[in-house]
C-alpha positions as CSV (number, residue, x, y, z in Angstrom):
1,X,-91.6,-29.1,-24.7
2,X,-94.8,-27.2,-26.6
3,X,-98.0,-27.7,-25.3
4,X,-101.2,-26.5,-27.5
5,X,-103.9,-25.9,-24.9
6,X,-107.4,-24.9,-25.1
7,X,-108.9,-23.0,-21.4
8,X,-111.6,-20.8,-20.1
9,X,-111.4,-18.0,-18.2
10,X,-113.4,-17.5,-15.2
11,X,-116.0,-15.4,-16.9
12,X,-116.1,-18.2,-19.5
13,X,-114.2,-16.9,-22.3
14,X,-112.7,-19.9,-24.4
15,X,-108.6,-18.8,-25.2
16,X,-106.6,-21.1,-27.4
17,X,-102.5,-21.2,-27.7
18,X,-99.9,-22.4,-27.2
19,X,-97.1,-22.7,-24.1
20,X,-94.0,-23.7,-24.2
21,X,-92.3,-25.6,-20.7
22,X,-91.0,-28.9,-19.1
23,X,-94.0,-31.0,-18.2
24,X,-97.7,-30.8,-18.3
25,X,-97.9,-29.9,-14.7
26,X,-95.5,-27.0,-15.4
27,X,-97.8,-25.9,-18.7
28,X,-101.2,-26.5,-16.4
29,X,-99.8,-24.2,-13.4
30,X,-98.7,-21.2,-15.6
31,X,-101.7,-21.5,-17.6
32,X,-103.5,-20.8,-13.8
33,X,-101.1,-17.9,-13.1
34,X,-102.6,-16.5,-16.1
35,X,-106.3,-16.9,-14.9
36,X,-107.1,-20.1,-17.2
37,X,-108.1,-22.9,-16.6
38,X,-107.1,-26.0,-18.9
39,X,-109.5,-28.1,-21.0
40,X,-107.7,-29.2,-23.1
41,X,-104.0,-29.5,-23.5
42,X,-101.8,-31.6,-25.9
43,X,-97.8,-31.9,-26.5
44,X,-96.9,-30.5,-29.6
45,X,-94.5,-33.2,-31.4
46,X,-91.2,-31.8,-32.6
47,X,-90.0,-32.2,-36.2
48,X,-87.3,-34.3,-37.2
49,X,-84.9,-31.7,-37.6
50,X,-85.8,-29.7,-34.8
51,X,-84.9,-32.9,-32.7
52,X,-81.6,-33.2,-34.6
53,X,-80.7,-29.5,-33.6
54,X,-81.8,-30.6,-30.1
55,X,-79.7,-33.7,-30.2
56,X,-76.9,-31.3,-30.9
57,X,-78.0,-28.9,-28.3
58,X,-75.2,-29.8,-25.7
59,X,-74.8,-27.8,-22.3
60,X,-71.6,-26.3,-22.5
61,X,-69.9,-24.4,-19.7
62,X,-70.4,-21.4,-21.4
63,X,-74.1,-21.8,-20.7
64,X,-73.7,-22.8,-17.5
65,X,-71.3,-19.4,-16.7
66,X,-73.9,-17.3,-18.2
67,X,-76.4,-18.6,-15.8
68,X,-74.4,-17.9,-13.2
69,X,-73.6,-14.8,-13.7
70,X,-77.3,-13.8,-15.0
71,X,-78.6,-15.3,-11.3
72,X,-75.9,-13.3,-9.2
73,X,-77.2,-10.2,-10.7
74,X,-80.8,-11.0,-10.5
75,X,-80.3,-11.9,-6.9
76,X,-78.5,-9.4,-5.9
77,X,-80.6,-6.7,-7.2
78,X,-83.3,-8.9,-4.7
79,X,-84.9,-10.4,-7.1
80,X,-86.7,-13.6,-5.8
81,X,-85.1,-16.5,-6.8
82,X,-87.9,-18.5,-8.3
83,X,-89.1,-15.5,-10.8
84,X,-84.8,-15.0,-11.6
85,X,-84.9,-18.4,-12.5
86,X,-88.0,-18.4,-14.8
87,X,-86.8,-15.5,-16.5
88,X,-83.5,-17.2,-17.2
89,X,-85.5,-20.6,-18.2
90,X,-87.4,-17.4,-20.6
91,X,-84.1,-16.2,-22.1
92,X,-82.2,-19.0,-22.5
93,X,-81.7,-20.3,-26.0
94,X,-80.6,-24.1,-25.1
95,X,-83.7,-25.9,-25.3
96,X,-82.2,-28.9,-22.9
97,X,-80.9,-26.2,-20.1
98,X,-83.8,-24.8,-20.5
99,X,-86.1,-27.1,-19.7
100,X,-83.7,-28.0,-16.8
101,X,-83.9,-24.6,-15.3
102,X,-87.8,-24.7,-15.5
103,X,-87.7,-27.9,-13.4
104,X,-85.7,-26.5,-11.3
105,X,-88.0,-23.6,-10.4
106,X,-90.4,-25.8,-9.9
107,X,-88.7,-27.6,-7.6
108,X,-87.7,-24.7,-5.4
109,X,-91.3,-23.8,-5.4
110,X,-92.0,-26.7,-4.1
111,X,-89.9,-26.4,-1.3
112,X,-87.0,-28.3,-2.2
113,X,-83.4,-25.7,-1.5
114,X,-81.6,-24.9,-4.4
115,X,-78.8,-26.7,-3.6
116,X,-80.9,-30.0,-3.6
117,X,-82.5,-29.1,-6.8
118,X,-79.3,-28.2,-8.5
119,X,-78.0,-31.5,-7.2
120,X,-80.3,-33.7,-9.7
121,X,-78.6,-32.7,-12.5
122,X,-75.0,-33.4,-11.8
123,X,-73.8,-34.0,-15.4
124,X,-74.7,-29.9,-15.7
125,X,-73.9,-28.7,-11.7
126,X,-70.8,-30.4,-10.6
127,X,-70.7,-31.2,-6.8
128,X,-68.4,-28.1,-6.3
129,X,-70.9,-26.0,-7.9
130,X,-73.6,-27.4,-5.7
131,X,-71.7,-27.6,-2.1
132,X,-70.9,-24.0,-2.5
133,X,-74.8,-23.1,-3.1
134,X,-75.2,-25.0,0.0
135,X,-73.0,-23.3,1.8
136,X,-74.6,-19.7,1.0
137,X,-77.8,-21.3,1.8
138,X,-76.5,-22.1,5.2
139,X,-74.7,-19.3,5.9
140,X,-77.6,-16.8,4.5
141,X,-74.8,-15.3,2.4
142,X,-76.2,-16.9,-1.5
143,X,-75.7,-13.4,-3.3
144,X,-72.0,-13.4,-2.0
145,X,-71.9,-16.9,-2.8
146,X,-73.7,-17.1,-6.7
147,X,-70.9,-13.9,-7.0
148,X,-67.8,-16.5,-6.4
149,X,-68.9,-18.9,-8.6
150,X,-69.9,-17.0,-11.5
151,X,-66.0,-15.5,-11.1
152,X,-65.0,-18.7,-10.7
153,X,-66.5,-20.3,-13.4
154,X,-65.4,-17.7,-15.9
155,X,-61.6,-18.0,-15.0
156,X,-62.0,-21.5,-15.5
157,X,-63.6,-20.6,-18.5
158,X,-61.2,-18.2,-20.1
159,X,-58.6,-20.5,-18.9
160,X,-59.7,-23.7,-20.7
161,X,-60.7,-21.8,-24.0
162,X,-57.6,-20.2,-24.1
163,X,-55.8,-23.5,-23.8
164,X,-57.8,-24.8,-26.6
165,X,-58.1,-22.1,-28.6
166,X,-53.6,-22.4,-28.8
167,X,-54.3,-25.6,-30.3
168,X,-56.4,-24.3,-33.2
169,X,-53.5,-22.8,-35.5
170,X,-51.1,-26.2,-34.6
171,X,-53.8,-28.4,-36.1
172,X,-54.7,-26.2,-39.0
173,X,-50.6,-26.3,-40.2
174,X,-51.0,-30.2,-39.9
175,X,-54.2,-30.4,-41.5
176,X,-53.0,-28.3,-44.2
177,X,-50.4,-30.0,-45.0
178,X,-51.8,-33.6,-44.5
179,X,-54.3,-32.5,-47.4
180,X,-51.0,-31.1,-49.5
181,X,-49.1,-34.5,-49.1
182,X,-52.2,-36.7,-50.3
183,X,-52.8,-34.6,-53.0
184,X,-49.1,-35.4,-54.0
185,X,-49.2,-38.6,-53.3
186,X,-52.7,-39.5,-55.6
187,X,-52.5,-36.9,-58.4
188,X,-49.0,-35.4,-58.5
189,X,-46.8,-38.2,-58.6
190,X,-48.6,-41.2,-60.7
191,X,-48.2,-38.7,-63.8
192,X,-44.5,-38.0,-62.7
193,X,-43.9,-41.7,-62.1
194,X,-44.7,-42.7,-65.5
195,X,-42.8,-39.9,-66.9
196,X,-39.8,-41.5,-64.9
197,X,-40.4,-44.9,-65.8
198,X,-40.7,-43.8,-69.9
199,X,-37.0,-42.4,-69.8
200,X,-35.9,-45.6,-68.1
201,X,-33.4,-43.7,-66.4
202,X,-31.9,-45.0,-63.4
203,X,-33.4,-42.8,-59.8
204,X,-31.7,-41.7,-56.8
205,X,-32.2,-43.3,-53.8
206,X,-34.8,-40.9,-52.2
207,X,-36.9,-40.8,-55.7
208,X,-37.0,-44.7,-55.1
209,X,-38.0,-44.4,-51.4
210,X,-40.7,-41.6,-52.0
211,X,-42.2,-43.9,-54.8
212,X,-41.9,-46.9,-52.8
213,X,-44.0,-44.2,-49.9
214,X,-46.4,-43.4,-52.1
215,X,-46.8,-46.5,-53.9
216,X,-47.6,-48.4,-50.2
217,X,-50.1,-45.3,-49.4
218,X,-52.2,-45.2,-52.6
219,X,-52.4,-49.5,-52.2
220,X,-52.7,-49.3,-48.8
221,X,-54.9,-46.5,-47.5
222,X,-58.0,-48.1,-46.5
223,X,-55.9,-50.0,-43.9
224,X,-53.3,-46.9,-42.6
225,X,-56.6,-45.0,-42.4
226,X,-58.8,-48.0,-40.2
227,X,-55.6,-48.4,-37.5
228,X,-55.5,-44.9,-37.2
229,X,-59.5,-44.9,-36.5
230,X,-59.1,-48.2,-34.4
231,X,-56.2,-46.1,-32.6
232,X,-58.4,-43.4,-31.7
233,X,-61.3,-45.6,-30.4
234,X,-59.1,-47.9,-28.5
235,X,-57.4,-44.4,-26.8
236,X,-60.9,-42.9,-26.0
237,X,-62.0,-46.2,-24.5
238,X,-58.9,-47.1,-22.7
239,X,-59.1,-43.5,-21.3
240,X,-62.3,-44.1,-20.1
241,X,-61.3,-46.8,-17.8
242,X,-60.0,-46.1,-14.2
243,X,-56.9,-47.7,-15.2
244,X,-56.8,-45.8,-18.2
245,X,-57.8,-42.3,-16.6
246,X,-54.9,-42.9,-14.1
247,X,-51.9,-44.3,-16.5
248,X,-52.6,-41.2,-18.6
249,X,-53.1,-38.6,-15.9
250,X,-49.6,-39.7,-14.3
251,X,-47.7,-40.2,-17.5
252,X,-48.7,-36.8,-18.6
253,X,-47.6,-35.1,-15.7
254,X,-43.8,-36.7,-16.6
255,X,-43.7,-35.1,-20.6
256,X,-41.5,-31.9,-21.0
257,X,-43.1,-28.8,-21.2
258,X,-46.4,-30.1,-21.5
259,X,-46.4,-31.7,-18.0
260,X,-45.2,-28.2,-16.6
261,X,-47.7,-26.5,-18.5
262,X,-50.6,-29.0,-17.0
263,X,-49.2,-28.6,-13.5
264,X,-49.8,-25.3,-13.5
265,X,-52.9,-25.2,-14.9
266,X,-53.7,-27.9,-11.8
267,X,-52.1,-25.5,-9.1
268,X,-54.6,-23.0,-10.2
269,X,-57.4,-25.2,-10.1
270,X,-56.5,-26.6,-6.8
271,X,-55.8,-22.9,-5.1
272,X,-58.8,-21.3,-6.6
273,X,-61.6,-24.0,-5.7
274,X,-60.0,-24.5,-2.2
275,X,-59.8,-20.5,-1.6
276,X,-63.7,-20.2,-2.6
277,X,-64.9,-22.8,-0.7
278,X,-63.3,-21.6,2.4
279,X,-64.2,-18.1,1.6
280,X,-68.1,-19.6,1.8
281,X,-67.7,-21.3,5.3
282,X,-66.7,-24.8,4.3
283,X,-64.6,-26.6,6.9
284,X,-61.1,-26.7,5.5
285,X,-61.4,-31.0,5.7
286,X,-65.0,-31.0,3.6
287,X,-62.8,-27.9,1.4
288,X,-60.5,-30.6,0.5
289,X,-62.4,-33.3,0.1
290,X,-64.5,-31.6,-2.6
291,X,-61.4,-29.9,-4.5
292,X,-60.0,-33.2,-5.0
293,X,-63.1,-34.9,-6.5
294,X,-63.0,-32.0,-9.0
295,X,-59.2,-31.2,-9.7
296,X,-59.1,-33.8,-12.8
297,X,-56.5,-35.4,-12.4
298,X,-55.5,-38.9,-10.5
299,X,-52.1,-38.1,-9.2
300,X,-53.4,-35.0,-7.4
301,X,-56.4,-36.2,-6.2
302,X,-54.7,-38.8,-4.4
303,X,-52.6,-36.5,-2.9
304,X,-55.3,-33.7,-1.8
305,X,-56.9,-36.8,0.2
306,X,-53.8,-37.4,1.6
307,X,-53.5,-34.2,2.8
308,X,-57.3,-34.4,4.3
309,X,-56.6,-37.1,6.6
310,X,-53.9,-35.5,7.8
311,X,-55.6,-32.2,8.3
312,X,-57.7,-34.1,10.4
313,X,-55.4,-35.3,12.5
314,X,-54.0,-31.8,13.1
315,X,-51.8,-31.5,10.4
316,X,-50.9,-27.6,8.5
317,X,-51.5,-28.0,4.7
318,X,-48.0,-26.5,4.5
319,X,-46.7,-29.5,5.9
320,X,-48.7,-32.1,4.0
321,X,-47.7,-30.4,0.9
322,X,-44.3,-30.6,1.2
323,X,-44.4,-34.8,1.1
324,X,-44.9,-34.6,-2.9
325,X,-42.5,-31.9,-3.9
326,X,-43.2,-33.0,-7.7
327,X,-46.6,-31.8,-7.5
328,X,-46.5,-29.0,-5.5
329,X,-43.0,-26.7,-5.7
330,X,-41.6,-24.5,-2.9
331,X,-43.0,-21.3,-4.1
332,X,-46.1,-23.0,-3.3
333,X,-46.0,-24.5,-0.4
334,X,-44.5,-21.7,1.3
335,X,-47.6,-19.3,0.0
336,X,-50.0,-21.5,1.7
337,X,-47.7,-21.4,4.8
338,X,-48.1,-17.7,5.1
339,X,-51.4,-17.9,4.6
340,X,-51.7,-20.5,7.5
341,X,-49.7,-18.5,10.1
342,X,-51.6,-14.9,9.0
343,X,-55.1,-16.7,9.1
344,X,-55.8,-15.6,5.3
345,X,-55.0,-18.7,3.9
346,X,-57.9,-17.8,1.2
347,X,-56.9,-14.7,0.0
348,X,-53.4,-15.6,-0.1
349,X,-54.4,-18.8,-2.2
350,X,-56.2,-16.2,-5.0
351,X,-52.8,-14.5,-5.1
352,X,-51.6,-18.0,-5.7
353,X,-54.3,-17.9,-8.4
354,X,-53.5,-14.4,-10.1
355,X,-50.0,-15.7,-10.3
356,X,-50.3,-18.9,-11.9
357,X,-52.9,-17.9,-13.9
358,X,-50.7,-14.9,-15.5
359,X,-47.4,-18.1,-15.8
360,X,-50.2,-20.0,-17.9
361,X,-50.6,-17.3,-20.0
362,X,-47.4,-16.4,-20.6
363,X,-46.5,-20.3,-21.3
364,X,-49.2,-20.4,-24.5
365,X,-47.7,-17.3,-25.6
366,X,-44.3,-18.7,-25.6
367,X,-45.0,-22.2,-26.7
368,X,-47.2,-20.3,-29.8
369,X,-44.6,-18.1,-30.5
370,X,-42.0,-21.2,-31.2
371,X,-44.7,-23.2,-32.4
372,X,-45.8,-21.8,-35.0
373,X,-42.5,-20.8,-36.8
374,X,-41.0,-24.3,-36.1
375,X,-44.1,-26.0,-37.4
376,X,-43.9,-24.6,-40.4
377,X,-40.3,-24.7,-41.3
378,X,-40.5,-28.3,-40.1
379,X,-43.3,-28.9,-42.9
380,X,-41.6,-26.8,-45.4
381,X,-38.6,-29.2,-45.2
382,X,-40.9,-32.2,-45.6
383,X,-42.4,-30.9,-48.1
384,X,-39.5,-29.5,-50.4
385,X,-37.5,-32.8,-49.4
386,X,-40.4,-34.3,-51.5
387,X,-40.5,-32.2,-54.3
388,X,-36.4,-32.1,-55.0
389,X,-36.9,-35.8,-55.0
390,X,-39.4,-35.9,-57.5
391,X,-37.9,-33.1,-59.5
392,X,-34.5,-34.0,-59.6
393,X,-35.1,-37.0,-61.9
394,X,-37.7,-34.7,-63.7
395,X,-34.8,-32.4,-64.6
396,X,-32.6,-35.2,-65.6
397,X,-34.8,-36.2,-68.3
398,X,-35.8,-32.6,-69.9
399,X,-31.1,-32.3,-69.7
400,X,-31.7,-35.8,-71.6
């Protein structure tokens, strides 16, 4: 928010401005770091457009690694934690997250711990992220602490955009060729067509099924394209659902290749977030409990708080594992078991990590590299299947 304010000086000197911060509290105290003091102040309203750009203004993770990063630095050079956070509310370019990081200050000058702060915004500081602050809190060991996450939250990073980012070139082919096909279908073939039909020739079979296609698309397309929309909606909101969330995150598990590729991406999750938040002095049981509240998927969650209540009850996490061999395979299970009997059950779970992490990887590579050909070839025959249907006739009637 933008406050204009009007304040005096203690020798009486009238300054005028403008500041720009969460609340009018917040505006009125850094107005009084600076020696004034407020008579007047007044919230500056935004402009339309500036509130659209706002609107659009989303918190990504890539803001949220930054900060993280940006903080471990500042703090470990011993900067005090209320100025690092100001100058990160300073420098940020999200308006939203910066506002949030101002409030946030404001809280921990209050006297509220960071942790409990962070923990009011839990749509932008997930409970993992704010149980390992905690921790460091408790165990005076925050630097160390603000270091992990940071790493953390940039593998996950790099991990998710490069998942996403394998996806791009897929959809591009489709699009492409989605655009080539409807162009075909509304420009290309009604001038053929009547061509055709003025030789009154007789067509092959696959002319009269490609007219037929195109005839039904160019009649029907309003309603082929409002199923496909109504398809979408009813996916997003079914998925929504706990019943939804959990059909789709145990069916997907169960496709080829793509449940392989997820599983891994899951064992990496699950290893990393359990190694850090041992590595910060969480109890193994409160470890678990957290991971599987932020592994993303039902069929492992389930699992991971399986395995907590049998930690409690004495259990090794070797042994727990081994009931659901389809989530978990033996490479696995015996890493964490080394870990267990050498008492470095963290650092062996980051090699766990490193090696997944590289399979991943690997997997996009592979899957991009017979992707891409096949995608294309694949079109290509749709494509040309379509055109020697339409030419074929075409040719019979020039040979006429």
């Amino acid at each position: 928010m933008k406050f204009n304010y009007q304040a005096r000086t203690k020798k009486g000197d009238v300054h005028t401005g403008s500041v720009e911060t969460s609340s009018k509290e917040s505006a009125v105290t850094i107005l009084r770091e600076r020696g004034l003091y407020v008579t007047f102040l007044e919230e500056v309203a935004a402009p339309v457009y500036a509130r659209r750009i706002e609107f659009f203004g989303k918190i990504t993770k890539k803001d949220i690694v930054l900060f993280s990063r940006q903080l471990a630095i500042m703090f470990r050079s011993r900067v005090p934690l209320i100025e690092s956070l100001r100058v990160l509310s300073i420098q940020t370019k999200n308006v939203d997250f910066k506002e949030k990081i101002l409030k946030i200050s404001e809280e921990v000058e209050g006297g509220t711990s960071f942790s409990q702060a962070l923990a009011r915004y839990p749509k932008i500081f997930s409970f993992f992220y704010v149980a390992m602050v905690k921790s460091g809190e408790a165990s005076g060991k925050l630097s160390e602490v603000l270091n992990y996450l940071a790493d953390h939250l940039e593998r996950e990073y790099h991990l998710t955009a490069k998942a996403r980012g394998a996806l791009i070139y897929p959809c591009l082919v489709i699009v492409v060729a989605l655009l080539v096909l409807t162009l075909l279908v509304f420009f290309v073939l009604p001038n053929l067509i009547e061509i055709f039909e003025a030789s009154g020739q007789s067509f092959p079979t696959s002319t009269k099924i490609v007219i037929a296609l195109a005839d039904f698309f160019r009649s029907w397309w309003w309603l082929i394209f409002s199923l496909i929309i109504l398809l979408i909606l009813f996916f997003f909101k079914y998925r929504s659902t706990e019943s939804g969330r959990n059909f789709f995150d145990r069916i997907i598990l169960k496709i080829p290749i793509l449940g392989l590729f997820l599983q891994m991406i899951y064992l990496a999750r699950f290893a990393e977030n359990l190694s850090t938040l041992i590595s910060s002095g969480l109890p193994i049981v409160q470890a678990l409990e957290i991971v599987g509240d932020i592994i993303g998927n039902v069929s492992y969650k389930e699992v991971i708080l399986k395995i907590r209540e049998e930690v409690k009850k004495g259990e090794m996490v070797s042994s727990t594992l081994s009931r659901a061999p389809e989530l978990f395979p033996p490479v696995f299970i015996q890493m964490v078991l080394v870990g267990e009997r050498t008492g470095t059950l963290d650092t062996t779970l980051m090699y766990i990590v490193d090696f997944y992490q590289k399979e991943v990887d690997r997997t996009i590579d592979n899957i991009l590299g017979i992707l891409e050909p096949a995608l294309i070839v694949f079109l290509g025959f749709i494509v040309a299947g379509l055109m020697l249907s339409i030419l074929m006739p075409l040719y019979q009637t020039i040979a006429l």
